[in-house]
C-alpha positions, 0 to 999 in steps of 0.5 A: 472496522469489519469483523470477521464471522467465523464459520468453523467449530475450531479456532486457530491464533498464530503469533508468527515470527521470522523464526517461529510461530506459537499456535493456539487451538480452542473449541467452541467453549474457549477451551485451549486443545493446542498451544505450541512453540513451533520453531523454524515455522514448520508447517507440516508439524503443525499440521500434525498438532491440529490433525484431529480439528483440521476438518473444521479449522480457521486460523489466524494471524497478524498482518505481520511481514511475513504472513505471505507463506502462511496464508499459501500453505493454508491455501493448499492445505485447504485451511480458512485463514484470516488475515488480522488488522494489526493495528485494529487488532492491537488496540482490542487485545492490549494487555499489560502481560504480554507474550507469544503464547498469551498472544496467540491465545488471545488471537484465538479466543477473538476469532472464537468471538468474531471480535478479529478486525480483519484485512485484506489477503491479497490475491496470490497471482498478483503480490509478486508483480506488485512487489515488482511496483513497489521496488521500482518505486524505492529505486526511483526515490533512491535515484532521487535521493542521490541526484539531490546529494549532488546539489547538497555538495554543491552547496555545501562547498559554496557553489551553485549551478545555474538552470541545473533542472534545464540541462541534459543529464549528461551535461548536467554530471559533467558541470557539476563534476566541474564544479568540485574542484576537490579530486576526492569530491570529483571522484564521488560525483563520478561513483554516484553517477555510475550508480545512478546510471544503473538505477536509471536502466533497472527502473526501466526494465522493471517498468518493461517487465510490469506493462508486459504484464498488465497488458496481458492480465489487465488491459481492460483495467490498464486501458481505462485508468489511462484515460484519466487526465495526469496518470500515465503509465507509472500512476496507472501500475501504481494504482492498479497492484495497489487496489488489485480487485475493485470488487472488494470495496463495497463503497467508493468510501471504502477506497477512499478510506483505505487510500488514506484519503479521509481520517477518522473523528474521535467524537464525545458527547456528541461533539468532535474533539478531533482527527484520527486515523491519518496513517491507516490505508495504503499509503502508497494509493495515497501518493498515487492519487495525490501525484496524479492531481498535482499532474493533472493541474498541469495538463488539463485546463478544467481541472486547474481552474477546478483547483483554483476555484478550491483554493479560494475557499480552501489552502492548496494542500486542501484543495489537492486533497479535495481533489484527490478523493474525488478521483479516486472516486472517479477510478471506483466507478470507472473500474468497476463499470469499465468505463472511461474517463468523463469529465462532466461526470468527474465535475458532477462528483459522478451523480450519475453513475452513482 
């Protein structure tokens, strides 16, 4: 956990919400000089209320939903804003009243102390294309989610179709429309598909409009994670907007830890009594890594018998694991030297680089 040091002689907590925000101004004792409902999330109002701290102001807020448009208008209006760790932050400030204004007081009077766990405030030029990632990722679960709809009807009318994975699309759709021998279920087959068929083309446009970019902003980064073995290009955009600057991570630890790829240990009396922690990180740098794994076994030959001799003293869901971590401390090192891939080094856990 990382703890923010405040620099300014007045501090700011906000409770922002969908429709308004309740902001909270002490001075260096603690005393409260400002405590509002703003509604409709005015940000010029609030810029009238601090005027007189302004020139010496840091604010704060939860990592909440929609904390985007508050971090820009701090950015313009020339204010230090801190993004604070929801989840770390919840656990110091856990009270048994609780409400906006006790919220945003206690959001102030942590910043005053440099007790606000702080995180990440990703860079304003890359959150829309990494927004662009994320949803063309939701449109291929959700195309995934309806090809296996198929199969469950199929199923559920006591019918199966043979080598069903081996077939073209096409032939695929009209086999399985085949098969139902219902006309409202044929007609279903047929509206799935026509949806089906539109998330295949928007999935490849959105995929069109991200390489355009990262190819013109990123193509040092872009080129380097492709040398990896089992990431191609959806892997590497995945990667690249998830991490964004390579620079903020101190350590490989550090991006390991965020990647979700180890837990924390609840410890007492010098003992371990347990796991913590399994859903803190970026969960989608997790499926990334893993993905490229389960990829990589399959493609290279060093790294299958790699996985194999893993599983011998471990299941394979350890291995993979295993697995995972060590590359994504490969792509630490990798990123932040802009060197390719190496598999010497990836099979000496990168001593050398290190």
């Amino acid at each position: 956990m990382r703890l923010y040091q405040t620099e300014t002689e007045f501090n700011c907590g906000i409770d922002l919400h969908a429709k308004c925000m309740y902001a909270c101004v002490v001075d260096p004792k603690g005393e409260v000089l400002v405590h509002r409902n703003i509604k409709g999330n005015d940000f010029e109002y609030f810029l009238k209320l601090v005027e007189p701290y302004r020139h010496d102001l840091t604010l704060c807020s939860e990592c909440t939903f929609n904390w985007y448009w508050l971090a820009d208008a701090c950015e313009d209006a020339g204010i230090e804003f801190v993004l604070a760790h929801a989840l770390y932050l919840r656990a110091i400030h856990t009270t048994k009243k609780k409400n906006d204004k006790i919220d945003s007081e206690k959001i102030a009077q942590l910043l005053r102390t440099n007790m606000i766990p702080y995180a990440y405030v990703y860079p304003r030029a890359m959150r829309p294309l990494r927004t662009v990632v994320r949803t063309r990722m939701n449109y291929v679960w959700l195309r995934s989610e309806m090809l296996g709809k198929q199969t469950c009807r199929l199923m559920a009318e006591g019918k199966q179709l043979t080598k069903m994975p081996q077939l073209p699309r096409k032939r695929w759709e009209q086999a399985v429309t085949e098969l139902h021998t219902d006309p409202h279920l044929r007609a279903l087959v047929t509206s799935d598909c026509a949806i089906i068929h539109e998330l295949d083309r928007q999935i490849d446009h959105l995929e069109r409009v991200i390489m355009a970019a990262a190819k013109k902003d990123h193509w040092r980064d872009l080129h380097v994670l492709l040398s990896v073995p089992g990431i191609g290009k959806v892997l590497a955009m995945t990667i690249l907007f998830e991490i964004g600057e390579i620079s903020r991570f101190p350590r490989h630890q550090d991006l390991a830890s965020y990647a979700r790829l180890v837990r924390g240990t609840v410890a007492s009396a010098g003992k371990i009594e347990g796991m913590r922690g399994a859903k803190m990180g970026n969960g989608h740098l997790k499926w990334a890594f893993k993905e490229a794994v389960l990829v990589a076994k399959r493609a290279h030959p060093e790294i299958r018998a790699m996985a194999q001799r893993l599983e011998k003293k471990h299941d394979r869901a350890t291995a993979n694991a295993i697995l995972a971590h060590r590359l994504a401390r490969a792509i630490y090192y990798m990123l932040k030297h802009g060197m390719t891939f190496s598999m010497e080094l990836f099979s000496k856990k990168l001593r050398n680089a290190a």
